[in-house]
C-alpha positions as CSV (number, residue, x, y, z in Angstrom):
1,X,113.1,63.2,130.7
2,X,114.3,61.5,127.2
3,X,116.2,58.7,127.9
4,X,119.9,58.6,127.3
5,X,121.3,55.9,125.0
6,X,124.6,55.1,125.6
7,X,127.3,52.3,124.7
8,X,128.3,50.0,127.2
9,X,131.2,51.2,128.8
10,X,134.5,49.1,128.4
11,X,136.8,49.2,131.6
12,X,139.9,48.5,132.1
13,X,140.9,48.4,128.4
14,X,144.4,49.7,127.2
15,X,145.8,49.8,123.3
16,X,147.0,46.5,122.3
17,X,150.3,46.1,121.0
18,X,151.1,46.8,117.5
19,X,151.8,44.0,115.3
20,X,156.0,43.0,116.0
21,X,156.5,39.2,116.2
22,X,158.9,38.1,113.8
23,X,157.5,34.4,113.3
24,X,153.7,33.5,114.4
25,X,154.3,29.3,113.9
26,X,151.3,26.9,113.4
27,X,151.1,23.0,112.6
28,X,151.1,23.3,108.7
29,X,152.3,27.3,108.4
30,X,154.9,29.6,109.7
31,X,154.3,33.3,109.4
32,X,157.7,35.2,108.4
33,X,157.9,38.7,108.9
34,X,158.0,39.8,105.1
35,X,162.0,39.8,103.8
36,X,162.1,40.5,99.8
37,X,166.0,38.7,100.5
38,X,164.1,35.9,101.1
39,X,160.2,35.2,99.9
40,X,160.2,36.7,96.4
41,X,162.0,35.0,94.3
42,X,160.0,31.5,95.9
43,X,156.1,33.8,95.4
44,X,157.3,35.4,92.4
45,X,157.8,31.8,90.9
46,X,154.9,30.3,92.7
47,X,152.4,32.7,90.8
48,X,154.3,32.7,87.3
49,X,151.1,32.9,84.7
50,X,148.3,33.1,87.5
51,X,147.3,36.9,86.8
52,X,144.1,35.8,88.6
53,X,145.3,35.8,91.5
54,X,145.8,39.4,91.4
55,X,142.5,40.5,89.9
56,X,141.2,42.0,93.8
57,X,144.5,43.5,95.0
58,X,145.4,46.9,94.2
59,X,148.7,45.9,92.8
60,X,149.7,43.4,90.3
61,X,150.6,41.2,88.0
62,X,154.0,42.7,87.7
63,X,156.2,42.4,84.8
64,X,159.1,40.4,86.2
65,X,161.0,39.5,88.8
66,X,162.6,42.8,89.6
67,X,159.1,44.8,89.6
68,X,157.8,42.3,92.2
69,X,160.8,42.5,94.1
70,X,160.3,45.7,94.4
71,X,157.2,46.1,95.4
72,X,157.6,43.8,98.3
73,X,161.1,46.0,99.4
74,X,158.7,48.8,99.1
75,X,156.2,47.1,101.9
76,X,158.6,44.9,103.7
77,X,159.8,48.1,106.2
78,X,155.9,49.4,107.0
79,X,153.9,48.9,110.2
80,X,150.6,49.3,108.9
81,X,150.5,47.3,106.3
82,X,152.3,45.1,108.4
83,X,152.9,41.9,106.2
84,X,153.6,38.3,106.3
85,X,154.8,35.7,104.0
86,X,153.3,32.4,104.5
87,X,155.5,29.3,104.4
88,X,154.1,26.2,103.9
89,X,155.7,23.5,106.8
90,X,155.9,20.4,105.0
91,X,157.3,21.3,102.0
92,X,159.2,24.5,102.6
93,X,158.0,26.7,100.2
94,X,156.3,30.4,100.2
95,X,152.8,30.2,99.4
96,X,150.6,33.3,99.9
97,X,151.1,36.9,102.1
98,X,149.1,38.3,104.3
99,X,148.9,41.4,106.3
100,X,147.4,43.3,109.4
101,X,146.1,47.0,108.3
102,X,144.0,50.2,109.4
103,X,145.5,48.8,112.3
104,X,143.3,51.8,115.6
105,X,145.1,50.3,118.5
106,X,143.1,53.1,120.4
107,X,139.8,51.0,119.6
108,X,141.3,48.0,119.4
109,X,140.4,47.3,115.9
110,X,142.1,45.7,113.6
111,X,142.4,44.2,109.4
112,X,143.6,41.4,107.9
113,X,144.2,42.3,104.2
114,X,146.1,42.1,101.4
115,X,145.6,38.1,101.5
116,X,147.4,36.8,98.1
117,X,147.3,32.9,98.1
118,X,149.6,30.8,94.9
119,X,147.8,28.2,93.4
120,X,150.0,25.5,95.1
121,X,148.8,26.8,98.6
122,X,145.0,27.3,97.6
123,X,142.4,25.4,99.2
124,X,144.9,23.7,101.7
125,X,144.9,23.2,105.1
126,X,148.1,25.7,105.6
127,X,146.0,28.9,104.4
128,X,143.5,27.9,106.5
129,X,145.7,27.7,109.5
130,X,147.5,30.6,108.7
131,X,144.6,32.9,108.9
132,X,143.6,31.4,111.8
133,X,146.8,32.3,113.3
134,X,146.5,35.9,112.5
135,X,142.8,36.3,113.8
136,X,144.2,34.2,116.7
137,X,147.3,36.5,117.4
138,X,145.3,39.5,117.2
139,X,142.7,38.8,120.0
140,X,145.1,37.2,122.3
141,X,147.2,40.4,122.1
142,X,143.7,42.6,122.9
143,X,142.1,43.6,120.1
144,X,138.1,43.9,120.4
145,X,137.6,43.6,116.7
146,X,138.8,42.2,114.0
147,X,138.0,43.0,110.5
148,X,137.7,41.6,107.2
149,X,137.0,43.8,103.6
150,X,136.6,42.4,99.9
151,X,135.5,43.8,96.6
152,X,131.7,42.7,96.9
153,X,132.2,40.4,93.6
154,X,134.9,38.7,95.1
155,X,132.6,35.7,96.3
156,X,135.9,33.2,97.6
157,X,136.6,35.8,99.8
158,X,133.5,36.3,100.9
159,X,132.9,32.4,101.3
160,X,136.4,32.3,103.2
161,X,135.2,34.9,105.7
162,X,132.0,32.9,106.6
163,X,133.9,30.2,107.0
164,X,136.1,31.7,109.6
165,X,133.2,33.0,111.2
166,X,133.1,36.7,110.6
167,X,129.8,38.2,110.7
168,X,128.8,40.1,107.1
169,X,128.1,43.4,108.3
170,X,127.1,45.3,104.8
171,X,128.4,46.6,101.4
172,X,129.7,49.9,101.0
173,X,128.6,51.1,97.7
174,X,131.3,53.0,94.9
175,X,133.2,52.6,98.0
176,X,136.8,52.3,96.3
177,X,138.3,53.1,92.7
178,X,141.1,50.0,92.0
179,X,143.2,49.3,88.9
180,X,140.7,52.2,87.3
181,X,137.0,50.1,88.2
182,X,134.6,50.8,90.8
183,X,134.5,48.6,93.9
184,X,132.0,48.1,96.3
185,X,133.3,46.8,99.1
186,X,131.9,43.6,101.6
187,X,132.8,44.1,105.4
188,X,132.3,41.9,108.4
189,X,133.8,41.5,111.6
190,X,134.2,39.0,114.4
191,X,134.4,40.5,118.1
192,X,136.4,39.7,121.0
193,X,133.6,38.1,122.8
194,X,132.8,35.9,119.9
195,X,136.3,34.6,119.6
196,X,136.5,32.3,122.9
197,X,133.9,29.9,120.8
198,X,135.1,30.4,117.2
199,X,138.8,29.7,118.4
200,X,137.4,26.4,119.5
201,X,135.7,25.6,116.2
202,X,139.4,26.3,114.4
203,X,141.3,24.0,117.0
204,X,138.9,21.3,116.4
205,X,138.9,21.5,112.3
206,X,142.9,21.8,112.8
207,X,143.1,18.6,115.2
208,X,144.8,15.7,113.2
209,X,141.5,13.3,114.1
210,X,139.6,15.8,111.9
211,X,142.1,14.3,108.6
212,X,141.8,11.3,107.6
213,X,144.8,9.1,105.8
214,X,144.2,11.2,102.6
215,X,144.4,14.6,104.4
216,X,140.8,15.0,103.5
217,X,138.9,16.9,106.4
218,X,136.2,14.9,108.0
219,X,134.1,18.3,109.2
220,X,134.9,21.6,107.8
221,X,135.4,24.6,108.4
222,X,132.7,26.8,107.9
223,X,130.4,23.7,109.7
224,X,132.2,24.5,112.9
225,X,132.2,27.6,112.7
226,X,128.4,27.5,111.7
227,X,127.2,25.8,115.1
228,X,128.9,28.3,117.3
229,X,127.1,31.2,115.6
């Protein structure tokens, strides 16, 4: 008789919870539910002559003030995307959005996307933390997986996700057409059992002995991350 080759089977599990919480709050970063009233006038400012920043998003640069405005009013009332501004704890001001998307509740899967970082907040210890917080929030609410896509040439994204410690699962060729150009898109993943151990490698990169009087990091990131792989 041919063998039967079946997935494991996953007891017990029930659909997380949709994304909802108002305020996720870190060390360095608060994540605000996203309010046009209130973060685009600071992000609008924040990324005046950086079109770079938008070369990988579907969307952007936008004229003016009132185009951007706009467009956040536009995503500000949708669950999936379901967006957050990013406020930056010590000095106040909004640096960068992120969202959670194609957001199966029934598989337990879910994205973080639609990451748009301002210079000011780049390379800081605040976007790290605040996508720590996200991947954070979704396992300890039950997601089995967590996901992270990029246009394949986007290589700080793809450097970011490795440092996190998402797996690169493949590229899915011609996969997308964005702003008229063909994008292949770069997946990977990190899985509920690979969490427990990659949570520990955040908390110790976020601990205030990892800094020293410079706010320079003694240990990053990705060589945390790396040793629990």
């Amino acid at each position: 008789m041919t063998q039967r080759l079946l997935g494991a089977a996953v007891p017990g599990f029930a659909p997380p919870p949709a994304p909802g919480p108002a305020l996720i709050e870190g060390r360095h970063v608060t994540l605000e539910r996203l309010d046009p009233a209130r973060h685009a006038d600071d992000l609008f400012a924040a990324n005046a002559g950086q079109d770079r920043v938008w070369d990988y998003l579907p969307y952007g640069p936008f004229a003016d003030l009132r185009a951007y405005r706009d467009w956040q009013a536009s995503m500000a009332g949708l669950s999936d995307p379901f967006f957050y501004a990013f406020r930056d704890r010590e000095t106040g001001g909004i640096g960068g959005l992120g969202a959670y998307l194609r957001i199966e509740r029934g598989h337990g899967v879910i994205e973080i996307g639609h990451i748009g970082i301002a210079p000011f907040m780049q390379r800081s210890t605040a976007a790290t933390e605040a996508i720590s917080l996200m991947i954070g929030w979704a396992f300890a609410a039950g997601y089995r997986r967590v996901e992270w896509k990029c246009d394949a040439l986007n290589e700080p994204s793809r450097r970011a996700a490795r440092r996190y410690g998402f797996t690169h699962e493949g590229v899915f060729r011609q996969h997308l057409i964005v702003k008229g150009r063909n994008r292949d898109t770069a997946w990977f993943s990190i899985i509920d059992s690979e969490w427990p151990s990659l949570a520990r490698a955040h908390a110790l990169w976020l601990a205030p002995g990892n800094f020293d009087a410079r706010g320079c990091q003694r240990q990053s990131l990705g060589e945390l991350t790396a040793r629990e792989a």
